[in-house]
Structure formats: structure tokens, C-alpha cells
C-alpha positions in Angstrom: 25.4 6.7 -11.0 23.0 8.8 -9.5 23.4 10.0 -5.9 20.5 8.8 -5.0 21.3 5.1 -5.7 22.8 3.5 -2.7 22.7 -0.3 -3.8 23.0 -2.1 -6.9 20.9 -5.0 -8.0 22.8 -6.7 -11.0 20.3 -9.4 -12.8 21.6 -11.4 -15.1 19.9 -12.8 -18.8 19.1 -15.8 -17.2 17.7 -14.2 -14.2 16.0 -11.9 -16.2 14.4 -14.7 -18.4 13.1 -16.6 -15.7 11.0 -13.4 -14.1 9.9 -12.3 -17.3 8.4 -16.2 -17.7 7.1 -15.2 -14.2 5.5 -12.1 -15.1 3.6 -14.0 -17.5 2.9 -16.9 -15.7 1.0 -14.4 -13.1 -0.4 -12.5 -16.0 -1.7 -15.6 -16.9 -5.1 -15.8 -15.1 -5.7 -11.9 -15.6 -7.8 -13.0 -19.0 -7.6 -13.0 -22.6 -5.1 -10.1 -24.3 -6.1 -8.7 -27.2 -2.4 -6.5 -27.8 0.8 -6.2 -25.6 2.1 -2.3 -25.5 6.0 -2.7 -24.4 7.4 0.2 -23.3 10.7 1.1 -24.8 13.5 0.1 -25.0 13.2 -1.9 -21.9 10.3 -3.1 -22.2 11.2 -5.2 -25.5 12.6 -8.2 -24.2 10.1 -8.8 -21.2 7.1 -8.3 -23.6 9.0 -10.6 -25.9 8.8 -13.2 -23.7 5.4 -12.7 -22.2 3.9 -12.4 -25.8 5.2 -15.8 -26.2 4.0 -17.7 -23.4 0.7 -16.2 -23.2 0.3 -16.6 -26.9 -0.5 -13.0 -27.9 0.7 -11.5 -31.7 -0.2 -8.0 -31.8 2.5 -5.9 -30.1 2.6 -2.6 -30.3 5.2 -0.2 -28.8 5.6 3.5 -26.8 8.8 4.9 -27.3 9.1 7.0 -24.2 13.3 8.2 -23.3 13.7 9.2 -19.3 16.7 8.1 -18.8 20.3 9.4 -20.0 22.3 6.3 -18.9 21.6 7.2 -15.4 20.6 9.9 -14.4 16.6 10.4 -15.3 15.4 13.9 -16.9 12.1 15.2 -18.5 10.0 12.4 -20.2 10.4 12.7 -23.6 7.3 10.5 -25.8 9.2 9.9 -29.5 6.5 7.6 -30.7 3.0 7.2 -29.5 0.7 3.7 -29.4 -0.8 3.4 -32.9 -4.8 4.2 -33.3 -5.7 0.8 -33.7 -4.6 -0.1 -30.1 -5.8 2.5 -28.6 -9.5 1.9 -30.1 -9.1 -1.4 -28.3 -11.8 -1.7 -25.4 -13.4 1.5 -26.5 -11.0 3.6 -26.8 -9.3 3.4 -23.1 -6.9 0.5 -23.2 -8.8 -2.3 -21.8 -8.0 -5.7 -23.0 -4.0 -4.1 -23.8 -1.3 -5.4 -21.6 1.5 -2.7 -20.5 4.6 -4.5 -20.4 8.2 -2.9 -18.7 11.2 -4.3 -17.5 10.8 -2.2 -14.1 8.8 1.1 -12.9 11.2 3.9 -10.9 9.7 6.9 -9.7 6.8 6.2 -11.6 7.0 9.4 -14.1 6.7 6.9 -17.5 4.0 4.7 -16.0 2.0 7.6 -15.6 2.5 9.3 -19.4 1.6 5.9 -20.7 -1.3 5.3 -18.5 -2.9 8.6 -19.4 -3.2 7.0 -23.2 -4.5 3.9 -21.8 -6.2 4.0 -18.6 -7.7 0.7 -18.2 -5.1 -0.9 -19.4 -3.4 -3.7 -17.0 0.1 -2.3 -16.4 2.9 -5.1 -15.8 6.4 -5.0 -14.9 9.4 -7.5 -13.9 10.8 -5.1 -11.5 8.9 -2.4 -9.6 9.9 0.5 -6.4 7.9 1.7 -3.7 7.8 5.3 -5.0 5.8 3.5 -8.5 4.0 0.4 -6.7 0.2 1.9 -6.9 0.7 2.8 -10.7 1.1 -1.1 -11.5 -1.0 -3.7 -11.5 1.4 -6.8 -11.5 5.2 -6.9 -11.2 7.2 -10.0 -9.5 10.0 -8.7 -7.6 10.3 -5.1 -5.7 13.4 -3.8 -4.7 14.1 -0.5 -2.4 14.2 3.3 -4.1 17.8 3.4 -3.5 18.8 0.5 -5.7 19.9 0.8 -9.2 18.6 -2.2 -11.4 21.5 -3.8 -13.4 19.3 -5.0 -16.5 21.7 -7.8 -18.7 21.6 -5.7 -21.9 23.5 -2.9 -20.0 26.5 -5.0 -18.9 29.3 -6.5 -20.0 31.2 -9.6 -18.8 34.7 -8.2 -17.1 37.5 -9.3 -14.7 36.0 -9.0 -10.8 38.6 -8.6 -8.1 38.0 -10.7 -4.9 36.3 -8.7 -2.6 39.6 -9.4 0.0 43.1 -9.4 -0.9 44.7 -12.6 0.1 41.8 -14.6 -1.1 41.6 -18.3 -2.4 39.8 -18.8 -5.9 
């Protein structure tokens, strides 16, 4: 992991479920959405879930890669948000939802939201540094923590945390 990750935050599918079904739940009064733009790869399962509550079929994605495991590099755009989207609302993203599973440092919230700028951007998980550059998230966690997202673990033998413990 990355030096600058003091803390881990490990979340689990069940966890993750629930504050995706919060995400939309809050989204839920923002108005009628015409297209979802999930943010890839994370942001496929929370944009799953949101698309389903709120009822919205046209999903689109933005392939962006930042990340290599842990560490985060250059932001890399493999696929861009199809014309159609993008001539939503005149041509500037409104009426699109931006759904992510979390917001970092902020570097991929702001590549996507130059394609869309009036776009409402939503994530599950959100830190300080990348706060401003969303418009709804449900839980924040400090800029030190690595985010343990389900699809990234697997389940494995944990030691007590002291040796003479009782089970």
C-alpha cells in the first residue's frame, strides 16, 4: 500500500450494498435522470444499484484507469462517454448522473467533469482532498485511509489480534 495510507477501511458487499441503496435514496429527490455515467471499473456496481432503485435504463460508462492496484499514476481515459450522452442537457451533462464507488485526490472526478460539467457527480465514498468536486456521497473517510472495496478482497484465516485469546 501506499505510504501515504495510514488506516484501512475494509467494507464489505453487504455494507457496500446498503450505501449504494443510500446513495440513491439521497439521489432520490435530486429530480428526474435522464442517463447514469458510472465511472470504471468501480463505479459499476454502485451505479448498478442506483439505476435500479431510481428506475433509470440508459447507462453509459467512462473508462478512466488511475490506479495500479495501489499506488495511483497519470489518468489514463481508455473510453470516452458516447455522443448521445453527452448531447444530453445541451451538450454539458445536465440531467446525467456521475456515479463512483469513492472520489481520492480528486484527479478522475475532475477529467470526467470537464466532459460533463453540469452533471450531478455522486459517490458512496468521498475524502476531504475531493469533497468540493462532488455533489452527493454518504460516508467520508480521512485522506489517510485506504478503502477496502468487497471486489478487492478475499475471505482468509484472521489471527486474534492477542495471543492467548478465547474464540
Amino acid at each position: 500500500m501506499d505510504e501515504r495510507y495510514q488506516q484501512g477501511f475494509p467494507v464489505s458487499w453487504e455494507q457496500f450494498h446498503r450505501d449504494a441503496r443510500a446513495l440513491a435514496w439521497r439521489l432520490k429527490g435530486h429530480g428526474e435522470w435522464e442517463a447514469i455515467v458510472c465511472i470504471t471499473r468501480g463505479g459499476l456496481v454502485p451505479a448498478a444499484v442506483v439505476a435500479r432503485e431510481l428506475g433509470v435504463r440508459v447507462i453509459e460508462t467512462i473508462c478512466v484507469a488511475s490506479y495500479d492496484y495501489d499506488k495511483q499514476g497519470e489518468i489514463q481515459v481508455l473510453k470516452e462517454v458516447g455522443s448521445a450522452i453527452v448531447e444530453l442537457g445541451g451538450g454539458d451533462g445536465a440531467g446525467v448522473l456521475i456515479v463512483d464507488d469513492l472520489v481520492d485526490t480528486g484527479k478522475t472526478a475532475k477529467v470526467v467533469r470537464s466532459r460533463l460539467p453540469k452533471a450531478h457527480f455522486a459517490t458512496v465514498y468521498a475524502k476531504p482532498a475531493a469533497v468540493p468536486l462532488v455533489d452527493t456521497f454518504i460516508t467520508e473517510v480521512s485522506q489517510d485511509t485506504w478503502i477496502y472495496l468487497p471486489w478487492d478482497m478475499g475471505l482468509q484465516f484472521t489471527p486474534p489480534l492477542t495471543e492467548g485469546s478465547v474464540a
